[in-house]
Wavefront OBJ file of the C-alpha trace (Angstrom):
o trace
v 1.253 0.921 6.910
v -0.049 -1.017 4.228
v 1.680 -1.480 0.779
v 1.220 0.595 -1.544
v 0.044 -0.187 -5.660
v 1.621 1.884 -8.000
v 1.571 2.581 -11.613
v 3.984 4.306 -13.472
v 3.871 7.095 -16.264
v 6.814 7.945 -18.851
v 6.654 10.927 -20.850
v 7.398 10.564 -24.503
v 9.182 11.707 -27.056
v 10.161 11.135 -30.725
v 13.195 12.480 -30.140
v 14.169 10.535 -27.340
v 12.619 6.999 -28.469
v 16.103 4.754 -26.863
v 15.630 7.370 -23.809
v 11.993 6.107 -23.476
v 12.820 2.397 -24.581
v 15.740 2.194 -21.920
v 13.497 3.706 -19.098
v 10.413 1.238 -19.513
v 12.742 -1.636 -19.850
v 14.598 -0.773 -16.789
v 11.077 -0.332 -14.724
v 10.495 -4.021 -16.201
v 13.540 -5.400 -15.190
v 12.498 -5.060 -11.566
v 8.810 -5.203 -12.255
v 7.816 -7.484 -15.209
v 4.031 -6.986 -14.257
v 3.936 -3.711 -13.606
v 1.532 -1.000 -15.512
v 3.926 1.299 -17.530
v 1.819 3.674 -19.582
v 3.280 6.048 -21.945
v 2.438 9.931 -22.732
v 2.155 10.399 -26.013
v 1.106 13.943 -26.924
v -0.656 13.154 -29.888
v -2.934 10.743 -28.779
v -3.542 13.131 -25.505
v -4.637 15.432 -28.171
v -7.286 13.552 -29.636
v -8.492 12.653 -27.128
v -9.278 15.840 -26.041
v -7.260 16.067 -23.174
v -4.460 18.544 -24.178
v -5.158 21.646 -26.233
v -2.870 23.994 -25.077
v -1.721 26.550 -28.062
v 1.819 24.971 -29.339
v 4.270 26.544 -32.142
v 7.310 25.135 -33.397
v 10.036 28.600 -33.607
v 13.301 27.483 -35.298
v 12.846 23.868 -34.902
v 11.630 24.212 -31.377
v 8.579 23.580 -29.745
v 7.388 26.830 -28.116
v 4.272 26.882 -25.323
v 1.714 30.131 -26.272
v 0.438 30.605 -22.684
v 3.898 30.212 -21.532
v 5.360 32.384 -23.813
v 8.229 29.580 -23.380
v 10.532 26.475 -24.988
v 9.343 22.744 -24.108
v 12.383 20.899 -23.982
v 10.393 17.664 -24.581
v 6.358 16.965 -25.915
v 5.609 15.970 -22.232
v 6.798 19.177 -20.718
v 3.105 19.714 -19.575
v 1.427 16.721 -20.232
v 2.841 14.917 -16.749
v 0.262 16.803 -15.224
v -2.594 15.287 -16.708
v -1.763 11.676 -14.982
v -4.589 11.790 -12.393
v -6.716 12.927 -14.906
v -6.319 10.439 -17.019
v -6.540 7.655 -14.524
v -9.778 9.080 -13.138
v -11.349 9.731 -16.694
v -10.351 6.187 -17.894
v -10.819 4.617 -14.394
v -7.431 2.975 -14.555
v -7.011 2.883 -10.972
v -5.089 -0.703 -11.498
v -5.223 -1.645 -7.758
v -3.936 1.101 -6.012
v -4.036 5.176 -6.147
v -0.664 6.158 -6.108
v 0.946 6.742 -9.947
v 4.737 7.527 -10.490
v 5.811 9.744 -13.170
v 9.067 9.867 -14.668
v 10.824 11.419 -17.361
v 12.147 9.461 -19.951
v 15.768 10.278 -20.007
v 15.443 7.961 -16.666
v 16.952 5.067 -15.668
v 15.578 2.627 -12.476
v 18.710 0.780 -11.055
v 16.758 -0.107 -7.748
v 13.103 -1.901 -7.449
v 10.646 1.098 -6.307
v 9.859 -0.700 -3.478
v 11.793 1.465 -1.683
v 10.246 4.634 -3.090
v 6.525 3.019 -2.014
v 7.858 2.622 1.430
v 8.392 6.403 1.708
v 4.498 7.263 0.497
v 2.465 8.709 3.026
v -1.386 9.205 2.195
v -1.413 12.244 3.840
v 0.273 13.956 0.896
v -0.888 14.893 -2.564
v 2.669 14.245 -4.438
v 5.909 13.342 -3.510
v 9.364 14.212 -5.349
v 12.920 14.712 -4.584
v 13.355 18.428 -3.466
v 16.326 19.715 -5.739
v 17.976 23.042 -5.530
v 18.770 22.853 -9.136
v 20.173 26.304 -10.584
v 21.178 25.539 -14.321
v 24.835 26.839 -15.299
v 24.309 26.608 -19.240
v 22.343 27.982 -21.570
v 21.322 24.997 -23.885
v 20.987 21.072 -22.416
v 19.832 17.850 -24.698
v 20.160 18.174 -28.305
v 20.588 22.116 -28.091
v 17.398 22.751 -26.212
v 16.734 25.840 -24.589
v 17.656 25.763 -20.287
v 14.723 27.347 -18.690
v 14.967 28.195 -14.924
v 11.769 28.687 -13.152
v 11.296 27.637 -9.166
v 11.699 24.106 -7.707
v 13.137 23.241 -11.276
v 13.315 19.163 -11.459
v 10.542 18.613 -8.866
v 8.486 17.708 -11.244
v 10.883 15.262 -13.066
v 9.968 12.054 -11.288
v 6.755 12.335 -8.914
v 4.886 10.718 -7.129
v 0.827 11.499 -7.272
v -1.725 10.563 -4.796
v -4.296 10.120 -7.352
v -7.463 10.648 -4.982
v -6.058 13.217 -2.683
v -8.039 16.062 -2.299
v -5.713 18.323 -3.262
v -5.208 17.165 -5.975
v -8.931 17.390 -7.406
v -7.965 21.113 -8.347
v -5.495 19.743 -11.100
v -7.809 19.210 -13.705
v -7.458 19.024 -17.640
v -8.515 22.441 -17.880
v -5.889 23.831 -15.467
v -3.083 21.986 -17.410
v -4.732 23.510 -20.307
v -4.492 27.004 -19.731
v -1.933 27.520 -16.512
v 1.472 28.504 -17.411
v 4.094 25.776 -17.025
v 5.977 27.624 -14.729
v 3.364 27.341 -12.150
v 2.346 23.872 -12.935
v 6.043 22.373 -12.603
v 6.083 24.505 -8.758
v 2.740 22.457 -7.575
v 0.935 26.116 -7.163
v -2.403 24.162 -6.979
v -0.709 22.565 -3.694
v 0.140 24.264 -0.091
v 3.609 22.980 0.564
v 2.480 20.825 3.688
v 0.930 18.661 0.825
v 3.889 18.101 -0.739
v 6.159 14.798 0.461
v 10.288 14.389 -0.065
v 11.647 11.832 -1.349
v 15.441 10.662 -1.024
v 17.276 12.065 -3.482
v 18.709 8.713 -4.457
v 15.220 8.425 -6.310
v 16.235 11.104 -8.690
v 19.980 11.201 -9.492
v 20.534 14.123 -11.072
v 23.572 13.503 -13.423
v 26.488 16.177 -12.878
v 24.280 17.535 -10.014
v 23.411 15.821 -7.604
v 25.425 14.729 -4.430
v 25.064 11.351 -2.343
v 26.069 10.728 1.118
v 28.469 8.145 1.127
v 28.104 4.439 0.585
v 24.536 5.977 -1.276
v 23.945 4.878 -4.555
v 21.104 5.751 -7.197
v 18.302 4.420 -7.811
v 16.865 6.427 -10.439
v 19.518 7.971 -12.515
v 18.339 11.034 -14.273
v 20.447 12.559 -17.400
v 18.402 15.917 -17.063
v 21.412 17.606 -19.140
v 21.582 15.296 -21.865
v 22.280 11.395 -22.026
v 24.047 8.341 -24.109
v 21.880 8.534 -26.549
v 23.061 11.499 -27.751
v 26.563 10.034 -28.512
v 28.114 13.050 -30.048
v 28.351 14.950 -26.843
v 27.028 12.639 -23.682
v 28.657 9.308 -25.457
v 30.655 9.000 -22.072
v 28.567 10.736 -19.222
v 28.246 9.146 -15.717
v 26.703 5.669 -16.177
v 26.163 5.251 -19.881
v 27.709 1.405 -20.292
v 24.922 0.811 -17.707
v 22.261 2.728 -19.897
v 24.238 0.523 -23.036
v 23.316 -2.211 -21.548
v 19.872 -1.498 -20.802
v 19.198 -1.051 -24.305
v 20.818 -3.949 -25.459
v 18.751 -5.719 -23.120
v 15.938 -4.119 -24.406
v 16.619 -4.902 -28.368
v 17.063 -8.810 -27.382
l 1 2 3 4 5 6 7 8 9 10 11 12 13 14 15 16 17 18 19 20 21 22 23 24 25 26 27 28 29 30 31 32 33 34 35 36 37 38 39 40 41 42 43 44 45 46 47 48 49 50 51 52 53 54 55 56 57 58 59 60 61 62 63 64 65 66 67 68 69 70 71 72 73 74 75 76 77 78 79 80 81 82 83 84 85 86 87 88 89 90 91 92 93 94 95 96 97 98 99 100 101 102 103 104 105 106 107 108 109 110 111 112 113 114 115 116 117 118 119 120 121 122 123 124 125 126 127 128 129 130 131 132 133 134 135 136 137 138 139 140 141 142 143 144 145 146 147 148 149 150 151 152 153 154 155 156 157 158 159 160 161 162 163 164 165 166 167 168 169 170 171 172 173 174 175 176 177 178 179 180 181 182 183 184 185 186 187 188 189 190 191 192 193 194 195 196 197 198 199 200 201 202 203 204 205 206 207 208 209 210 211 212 213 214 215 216 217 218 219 220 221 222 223 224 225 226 227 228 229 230 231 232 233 234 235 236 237 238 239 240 241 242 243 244 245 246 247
């Protein structure tokens, strides 16, 4: 099988600007040439590509046609990845993009995670059972539940998969996040697994032994928020990633 090219998406947040600086700068520590594109909600906006009706209720963001919280400004916007690489044409050698979260951090080069990409598939993600024991998460947040919860936290899209021509900007637009985040534009034959090394969840997920992560995901809250995360499961390493990042 032929390697695969792959670019790679962050979402972004204000709120979470270290989160977002650590996560790019841990993608380039493996990958110094490799195209890392942010989401940033307001320039999505105008450019037309997200309109969905957004309120903020007590501080929080709150999604109209959800009639829920967004924990983060890219809570929807992931989805509009192969839209945006077929609208701008930024195909960058190969049709395979990686999204990620930004409260991410890659301890492993994704070569590993390429290897595992079959063509046949539209998307490809680690398959948690995730079942959220608290309320809140993050910097008080609201903790949503909703089907195949995390799936959609670091994935994998086959950008010209059939499949995946029904996820267009107007779908994002107007579908309710709960559907989006549980691939309902996808039959589940379409839908690849990866290891779940490639999406650590922090405080949730279990290795077999001798496993290690590769991408460590702080889905409940991370070192950046020092008040309650300060010592969570591999923060010196996150430290350090930011130091590295500063310098």
């Amino acid at each position: 099988m032929p390697a695969k090219n792959l670019s790679v998406w962050i979402g972004f947040d204000p709120r979470e600007a270290d989160a977002f600086a650590v996560a790019r700068e841990s993608i380039r520590h493996f990958h110094r040439h490799m195209p890392v594109t942010g989401l940033v909600l307001s320039q999505l906006q105008a450019k037309g590509l997200y309109y969905r009706p957004t309120e903020r209720l007590n501080g929080k963001l709150w999604d109209k046609i959800s009639d829920a919280p967004m924990s983060t400004e890219f809570a929807i916007s992931r989805f509009l990845v192969p839209a945006i690489i077929k609208k701008e044409q930024l195909y960058m050698g190969g049709d395979w993009a990686l999204f990620m979260d930004c409260d991410v951090m890659l301890r492993a080069p994704l070569s590993g995670l390429r290897d595992q990409l079959d063509d046949s598939k539209a998307i490809y993600c680690v398959k948690h059972n995730h079942v959220p024991t608290s309320k809140h998460k993050m910097d008080g947040q609201i903790q949503t539940d909703y089907p195949r919860k995390n799936w959609s936290s670091v994935m994998a899209f086959n950008v010209t998969h059939p499949a995946n021509r029904e996820l267009t900007v107007t779908m994002v637009n107007t579908m309710k996040g709960r559907d989006l985040h549980r691939f309902c534009w996808l039959d589940d034959s379409d839908i690849g697994e990866l290891s779940p090394e490639w999406n650590y969840l922090v405080g949730h997920t279990e290795l077999r032994e001798g496993e290690q992560p590769k991408i460590v995901h702080w889905t409940d809250g991370g070192p950046w928020l020092e008040a309650t995360y300060f010592n969570t499961e591999y923060a010196d390493e996150w430290r350090g990633m930011l130091e590295r990042w500063a310098a």
